[in-house]
C-alpha positions in Angstrom: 197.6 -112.5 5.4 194.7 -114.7 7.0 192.7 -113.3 9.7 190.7 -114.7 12.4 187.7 -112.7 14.1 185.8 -114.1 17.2 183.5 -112.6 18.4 180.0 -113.9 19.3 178.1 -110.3 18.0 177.3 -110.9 13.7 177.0 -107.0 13.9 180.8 -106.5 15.8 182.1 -109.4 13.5 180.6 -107.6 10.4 182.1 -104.1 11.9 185.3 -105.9 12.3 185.5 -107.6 8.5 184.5 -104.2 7.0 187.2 -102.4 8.6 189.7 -104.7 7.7 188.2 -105.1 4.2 189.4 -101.1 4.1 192.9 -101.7 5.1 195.3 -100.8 2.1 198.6 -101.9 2.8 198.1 -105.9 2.4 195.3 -108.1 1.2 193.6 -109.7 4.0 191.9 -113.1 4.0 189.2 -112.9 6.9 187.0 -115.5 8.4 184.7 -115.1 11.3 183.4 -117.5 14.0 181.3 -116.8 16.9 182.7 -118.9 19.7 186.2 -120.4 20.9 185.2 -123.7 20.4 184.8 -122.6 16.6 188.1 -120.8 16.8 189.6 -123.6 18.2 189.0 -125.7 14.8 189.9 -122.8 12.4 193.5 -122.3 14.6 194.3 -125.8 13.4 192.1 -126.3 10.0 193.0 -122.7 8.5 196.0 -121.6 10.4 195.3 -117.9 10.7 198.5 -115.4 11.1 196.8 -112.8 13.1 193.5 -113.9 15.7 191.4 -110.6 17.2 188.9 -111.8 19.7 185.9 -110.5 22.1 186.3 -111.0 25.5 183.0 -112.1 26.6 181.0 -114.7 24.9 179.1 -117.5 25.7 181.2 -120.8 27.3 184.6 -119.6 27.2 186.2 -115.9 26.8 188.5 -114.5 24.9 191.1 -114.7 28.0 190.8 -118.4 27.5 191.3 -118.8 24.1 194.1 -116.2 24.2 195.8 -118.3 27.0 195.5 -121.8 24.9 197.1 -119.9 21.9 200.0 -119.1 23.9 200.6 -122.9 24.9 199.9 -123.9 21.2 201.1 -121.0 18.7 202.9 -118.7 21.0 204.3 -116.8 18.1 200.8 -115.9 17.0 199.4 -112.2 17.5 196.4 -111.9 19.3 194.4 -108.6 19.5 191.9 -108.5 22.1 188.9 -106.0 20.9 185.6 -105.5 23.1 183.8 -103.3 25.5 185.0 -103.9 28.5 187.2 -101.1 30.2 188.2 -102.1 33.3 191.8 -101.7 33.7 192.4 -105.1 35.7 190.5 -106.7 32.8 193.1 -104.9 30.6 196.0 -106.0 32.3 195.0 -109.5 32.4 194.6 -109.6 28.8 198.5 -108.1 27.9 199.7 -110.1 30.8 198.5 -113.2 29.3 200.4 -112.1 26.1 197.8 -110.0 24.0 199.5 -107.6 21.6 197.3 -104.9 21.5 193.6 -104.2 23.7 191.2 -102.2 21.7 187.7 -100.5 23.4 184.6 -100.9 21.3 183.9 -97.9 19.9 186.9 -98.0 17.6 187.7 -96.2 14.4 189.0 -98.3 11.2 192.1 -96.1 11.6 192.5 -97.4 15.2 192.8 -100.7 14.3 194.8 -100.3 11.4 197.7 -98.4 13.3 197.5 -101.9 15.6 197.2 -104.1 12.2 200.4 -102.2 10.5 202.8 -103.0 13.6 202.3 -106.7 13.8 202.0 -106.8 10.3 205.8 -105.4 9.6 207.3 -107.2 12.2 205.5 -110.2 10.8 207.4 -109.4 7.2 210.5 -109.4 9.0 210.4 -112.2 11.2 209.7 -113.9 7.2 213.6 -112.6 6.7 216.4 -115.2 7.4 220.4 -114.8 7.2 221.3 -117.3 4.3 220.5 -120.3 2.7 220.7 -122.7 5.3 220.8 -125.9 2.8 223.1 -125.5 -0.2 221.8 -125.4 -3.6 222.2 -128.5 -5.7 224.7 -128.1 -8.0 224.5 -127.7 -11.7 221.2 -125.8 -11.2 221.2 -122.0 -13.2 219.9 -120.1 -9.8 221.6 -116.8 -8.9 222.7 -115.8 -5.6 220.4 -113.8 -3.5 222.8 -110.7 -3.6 223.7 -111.1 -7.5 220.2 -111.0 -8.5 219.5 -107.9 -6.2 222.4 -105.7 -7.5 221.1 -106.1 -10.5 217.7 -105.9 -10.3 218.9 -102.3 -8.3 220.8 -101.8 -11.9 218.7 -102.2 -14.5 215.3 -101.6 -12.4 215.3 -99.5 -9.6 218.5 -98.6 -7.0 214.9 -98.8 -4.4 214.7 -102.3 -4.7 215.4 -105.0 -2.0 215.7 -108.9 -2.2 216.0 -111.2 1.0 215.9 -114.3 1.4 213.1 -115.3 3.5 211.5 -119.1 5.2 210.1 -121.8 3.1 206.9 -120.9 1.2 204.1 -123.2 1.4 201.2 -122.7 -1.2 197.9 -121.3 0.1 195.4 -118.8 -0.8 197.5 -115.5 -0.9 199.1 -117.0 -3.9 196.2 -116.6 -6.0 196.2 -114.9 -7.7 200.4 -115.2 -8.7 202.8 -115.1 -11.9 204.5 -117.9 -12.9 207.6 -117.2 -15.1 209.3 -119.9 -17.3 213.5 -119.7 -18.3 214.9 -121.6 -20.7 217.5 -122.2 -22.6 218.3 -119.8 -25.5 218.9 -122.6 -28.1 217.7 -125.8 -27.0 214.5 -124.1 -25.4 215.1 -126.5 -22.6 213.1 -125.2 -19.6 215.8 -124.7 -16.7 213.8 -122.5 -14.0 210.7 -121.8 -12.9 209.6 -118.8 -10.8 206.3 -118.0 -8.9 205.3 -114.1 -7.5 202.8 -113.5 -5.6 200.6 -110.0 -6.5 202.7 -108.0 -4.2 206.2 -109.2 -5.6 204.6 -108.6 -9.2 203.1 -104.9 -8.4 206.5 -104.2 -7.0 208.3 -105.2 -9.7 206.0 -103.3 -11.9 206.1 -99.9 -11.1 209.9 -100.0 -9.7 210.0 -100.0 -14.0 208.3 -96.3 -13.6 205.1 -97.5 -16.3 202.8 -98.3 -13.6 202.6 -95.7 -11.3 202.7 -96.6 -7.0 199.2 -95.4 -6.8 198.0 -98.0 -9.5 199.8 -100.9 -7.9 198.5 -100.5 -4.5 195.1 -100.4 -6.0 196.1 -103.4 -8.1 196.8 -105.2 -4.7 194.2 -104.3 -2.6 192.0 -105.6 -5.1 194.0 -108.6 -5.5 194.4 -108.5 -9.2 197.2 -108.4 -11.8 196.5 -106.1 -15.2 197.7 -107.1 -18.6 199.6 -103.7 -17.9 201.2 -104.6 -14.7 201.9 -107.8 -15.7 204.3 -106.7 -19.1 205.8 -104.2 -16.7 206.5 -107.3 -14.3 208.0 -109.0 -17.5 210.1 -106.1 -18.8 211.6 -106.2 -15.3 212.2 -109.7 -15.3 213.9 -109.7 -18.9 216.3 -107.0 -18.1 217.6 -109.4 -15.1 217.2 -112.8 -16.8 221.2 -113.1 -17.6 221.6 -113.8 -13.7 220.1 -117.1 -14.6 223.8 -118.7 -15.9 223.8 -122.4 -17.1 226.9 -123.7 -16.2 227.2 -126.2 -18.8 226.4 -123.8 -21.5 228.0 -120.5 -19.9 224.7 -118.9 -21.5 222.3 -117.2 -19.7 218.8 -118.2 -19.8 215.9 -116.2 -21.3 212.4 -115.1 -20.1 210.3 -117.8 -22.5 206.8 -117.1 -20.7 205.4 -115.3 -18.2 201.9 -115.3 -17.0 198.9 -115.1 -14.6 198.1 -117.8 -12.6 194.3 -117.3 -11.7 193.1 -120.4 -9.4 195.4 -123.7 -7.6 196.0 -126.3 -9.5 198.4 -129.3 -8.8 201.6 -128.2 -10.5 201.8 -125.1 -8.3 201.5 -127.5 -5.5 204.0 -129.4 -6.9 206.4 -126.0 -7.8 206.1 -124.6 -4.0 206.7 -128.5 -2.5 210.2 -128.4 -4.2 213.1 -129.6 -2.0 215.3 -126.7 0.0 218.1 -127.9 -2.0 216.5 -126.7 -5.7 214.9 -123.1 -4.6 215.1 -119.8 -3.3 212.6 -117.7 -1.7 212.9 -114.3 -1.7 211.5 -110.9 -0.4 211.0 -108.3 -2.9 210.8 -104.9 -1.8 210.8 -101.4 -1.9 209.7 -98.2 0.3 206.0 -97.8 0.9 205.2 -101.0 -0.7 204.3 -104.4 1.1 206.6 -107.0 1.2 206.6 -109.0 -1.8 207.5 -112.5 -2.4 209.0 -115.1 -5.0 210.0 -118.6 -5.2 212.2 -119.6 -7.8 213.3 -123.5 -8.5 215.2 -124.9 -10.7 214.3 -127.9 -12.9 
């Protein structure tokens, strides 16, 4: 989740980063400008998912650049944090479409009681109905519900899977797990499946080896552990035989499964796959963040 601080003080933008650097329940990718012309550049270059800005600063305020990101991204949350108090001030600010107003002094807590709410209905606006394009045919990729009744089975009766929009690859999915199925006698490679850290962690201590605790640590810190990743893979191999070729009537088999540390071209390639020859999916459980996977087939 990429967040944008404006704010023409270096000591409120470093009181800012630190406080989301402490938030626990997603990783945050934060950048910091010191001007709306600045921000202006990073709305368009970096595409930030969540914008909290100053209100006074030199040329423009944040008024301004909250009002512009209404005409442009209207969809985007804006939180407007600074020292000003007057309550017309205030009401301009949520009238213009702000979705939250926080005084300076604030606590860490403060803002991340603002942070969770617009981050959970962000997770959910990720959710969709269906697969709006059919899947090609031929290709071994389980329905949405089939996978997750199984995964509920053999893993945990905790777990969730939605489908959710169209991934496109960016930083978050560094680092991420990419897990190879093929065939069980031709060895044939037939699907391909990414998970980003959350999906993995998830997945790993729904197996009850990694304990919640250790996950969430795993995730704030944005890392995947030889340990969490074999309880990933154990998870994964107990729900490979929803992976049916239908030519074959055999179900494919978990042939790799490992960390993906830094982009490279082939996981530009995987997450550019037509809607037609993948699935993206939620994966979830109580407590946890919400998790994500995209799974092709070749």
């Amino acid at each position: 989740m990429k967040v944008l601080i404006v704010d023409d003080s270096v000591a409120t933008r470093e009181i800012i980063k630190r406080a989301l650097m402490s938030y626990q329940y997603r990783k945050l990718f934060i950048r910091s400008v010191e001007s709306v012309k600045k921000a202006r550049a990073e709305l368009i270059e970096w595409q930030p998912h969540i914008v909290l800005t100053d209100w006074y600063m030199p040329e423009h305020t944040g008024l301004v650049l909250l009002e512009e990101i209404r005409l442009i991204r209207p969809e985007l949350p804006v939180g407007v944090i600074s020292t000003i108090d007057e309550k017309e001030k205030i009401v301009q600010a949520r009238t213009a479409g702000c979705n939250f107003f926080l005084s300076k002094p604030f606590t860490d807590e403060q803002l991340h009681i603002q942070l969770q709410q617009i981050i959970e209905k962000l997770e959910q606006n990720e959710l969709k109905i269906e697969q709006t394009v059919p899947l090609k045919e031929g290709l071994p990729l389980p329905k949405t519900e089939q996978l997750e009744k199984l995964m509920q089975k053999n893993i945990s009766e905790s777990l969730s899977l939605n489908p959710i929009r169209a991934q496109n690859f960016d930083e978050s999915k560094i680092p991420s797990v990419m897990v190879i199925y093929a065939e069980q006698k031709s060895q044939k490679l037939r699907v391909i499946a990414v998970l980003d850290v959350y999906a993995v962690c998830v997945l790993a201590s729904s197996c009850m080896d990694v304990e919640d605790s250790y996950a969430q640590k795993a995730i704030h810190k944005n890392e995947i552990h030889s340990d969490i990743l074999d309880a990933c893979k154990e998870a994964l191999e107990k729900t490979s035989y929803a992976f049916l070729d239908s030519h074959s009537s055999e179900s494919l088999y978990v042939k790799s499964c490992k960390i993906i540390t830094q982009a490279h071209p082939r996981l530009d390639q995987i997450f550019s796959y037509p809607l037609d020859s993948r699935i993206d999916l939620s994966c979830e459980r109580e407590g946890m963040a919400q998790g994500k996977m995209l799974i092709v087939g070749v």
